[in-house]
C-alpha positions, 0 to 999 in steps of 0.5 A: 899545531899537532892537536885537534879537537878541545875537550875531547882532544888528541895530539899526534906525533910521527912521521911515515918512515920514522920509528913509529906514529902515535897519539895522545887522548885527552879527555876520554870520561872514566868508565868507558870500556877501551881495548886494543881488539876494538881498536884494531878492527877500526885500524885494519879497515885502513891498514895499507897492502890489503888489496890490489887497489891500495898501496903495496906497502905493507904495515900489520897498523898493530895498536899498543895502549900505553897509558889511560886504560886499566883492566879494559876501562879508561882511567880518566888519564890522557889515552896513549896509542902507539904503532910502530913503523915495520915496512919503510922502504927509505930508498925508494926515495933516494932519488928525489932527495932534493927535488920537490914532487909535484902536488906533494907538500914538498915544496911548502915544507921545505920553504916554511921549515927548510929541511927536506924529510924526503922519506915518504914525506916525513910528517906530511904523509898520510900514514899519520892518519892511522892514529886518527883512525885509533882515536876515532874508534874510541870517540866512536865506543863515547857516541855508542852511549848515546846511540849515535852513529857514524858511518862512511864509504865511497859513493864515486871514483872518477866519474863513476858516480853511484846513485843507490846508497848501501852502507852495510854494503859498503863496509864489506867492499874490497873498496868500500863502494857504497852502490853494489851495482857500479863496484866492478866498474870502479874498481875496474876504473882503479886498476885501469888507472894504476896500469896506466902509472896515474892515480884518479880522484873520488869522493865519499860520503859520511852519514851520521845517524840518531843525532841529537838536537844541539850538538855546536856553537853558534858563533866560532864552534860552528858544527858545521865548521868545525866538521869542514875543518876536521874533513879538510885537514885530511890528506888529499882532502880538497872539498866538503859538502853539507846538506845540498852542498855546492848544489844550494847555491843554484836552488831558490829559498823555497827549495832549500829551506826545510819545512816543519810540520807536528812530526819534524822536518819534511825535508833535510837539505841542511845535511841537520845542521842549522846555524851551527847547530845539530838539528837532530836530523842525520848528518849528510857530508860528501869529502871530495879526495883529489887523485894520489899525487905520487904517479909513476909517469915522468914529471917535471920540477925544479931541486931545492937549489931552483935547478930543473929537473925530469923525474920518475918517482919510485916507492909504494902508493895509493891509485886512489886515497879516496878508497881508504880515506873513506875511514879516516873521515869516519873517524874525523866525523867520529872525534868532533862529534865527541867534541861536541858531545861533551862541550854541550853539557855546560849549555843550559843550568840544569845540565850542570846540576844534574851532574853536582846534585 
């Protein structure tokens, strides 16, 4: 199960230490202006090395368009999207070749496939999420037509949540902070963590702007759902908000539901989805990362032989996903919206004849 998505809908493939990681696009309209320079500023937000508060791993994420563009413009033919792996270092990984890590898919992997791909985590690694990020720029370049905008960034490391919400801010923070006043402590809060060879939690938050009214289904293409799938399938990903979130289920009705008067709703606790469906207010998400599992401190766990074992794990790692999974949730939000986008043309007879009179 390596697709997501129905009408605009992409297939990944690759694994974190193999010769490269790409993507199949289908159903990108013709006529939509596509190029590598665009989706490469979306990719260099996520590429890894960048700073002291992501992995040391160093990959340039260069993008290759091999099929479905010409002259800039997409053809209406599948979109492909390739990167190539240049920094894999396999042997860091020798040594735990037949042990499971703790909080790694290993585990699962092994019991469901029986083989171990030990490198890196083979095609369970986050460095996956880079084609995602790619093909999210380009749902995102589809949702500029109707003005439709999507924007992400950090809101709390650990416990050091922020309160004052800039995402122009964000977008120019080393880590992606969205509250300027409590950045130098979150990052402090990072190193502090990485010095100490663990990892730490933290949770972003996606606002989409200029919504339209209708966007899902009422039934089993739920937007919201199909939001929470997509945000869920992330790497690390261990909850998701809508709206009031969590904080709905302690409210009354009277306090949750939002009013309407000749001007729109008053309030939007709904995160503007109800039923299912985009109310055209903006969409409010919140994406709960757990820490980074691979920590350099001394562990336990048992070998693929059911044999205990101490360890210490080498290698190149994130001291908090949270940070650069803030644009992989754009880009999710990004690609399902698209989704959405183009299945509710067929929702009402006079859509379908504006197309064919």
């Amino acid at each position: 199960m390596n697709s997501f998505g129905n009408h605009f809908r992409i297939t990944t493939f690759g694994e974190s230490h193999g010769v490269a990681i790409g993507c199949i696009i289908d159903g990108v309209p013709s006529g939509l202006g596509v190029n590598e320079e665009y989706i490469q500023t979306a990719l260099d937000k996520r590429k890894p090395g960048q700073n002291l508060y992501a992995t040391a791993r160093r990959e340039d994420d260069k993008v290759q368009i091999l099929s479905g563009v010409f002259n800039g413009v997409s053809t209406g033919a599948s979109i492909a999207l390739i990167i190539y792996n240049k920094n894999q270092e396999s042997s860091d990984y020798e040594n735990i070749k037949e042990l499971f890590r703790p909080g790694h898919a290993d585990f699962t992997y092994f019991k469901k496939y029986g083989i171990r791909d030990y490198r890196g985590g083979g095609r369970s690694s986050a460095r996956e999420t880079a084609v995602r990020v790619a093909a999210g720029a380009i749902a995102q370049k589809f949702l500029n037509i109707l003005d439709i905008k999507v924007q992400s960034g950090v809101c709390s490391i650990g416990d050091i949540e922020g309160e004052n919400f800039d995402f122009d801010f964000a977008r120019t923070s080393e880590i992606f902070a969205l509250d300027r006043d409590i950045e130098e402590l979150q990052k402090e809060k990072i190193l502090e963590i990485k010095k100490e060879h663990d990892s730490i939690g933290g949770a972003v938050i996606v606002e989409v702007l200029n919504m339209p009214v209708g966007l899902g289904e009422p039934l089993y293409e739920k937007l919201d759902a199909k939001l929470a799938d997509a945000l869920m399938g992330i790497n690390g990903v261990k909850a998701v908000e809508i709206g009031e979130g969590v904080n709905a289920s302690k409210l009354k009705g009277s306090q949750n539901n939002d009013q309407i008067d000749k001007r729109g709703f008053l309030t939007n606790h709904s995160g503007g989805i109800l039923g299912g469906i985009s109310s055209g207010q903006n969409l409010k998400l919140k994406v709960h990362f757990k820490p980074t599992p691979s920590i350099f401190k001394e562990q336990k766990t048992v070998t693929i032989n059911d044999e205990e074992r101490a360890f210490f794990l080498k290698g190149r790692h994130d001291p908090c996903i949270a940070v650069r999974g803030s644009v992989v949730a754009n880009a999710m939000v990004c690609l399902v919206l698209a989704d959405m986008v183009i299945l509710n043309i067929s929702s009402k007879v006079e859509n379908i004849k504006k197309v064919y009179s």
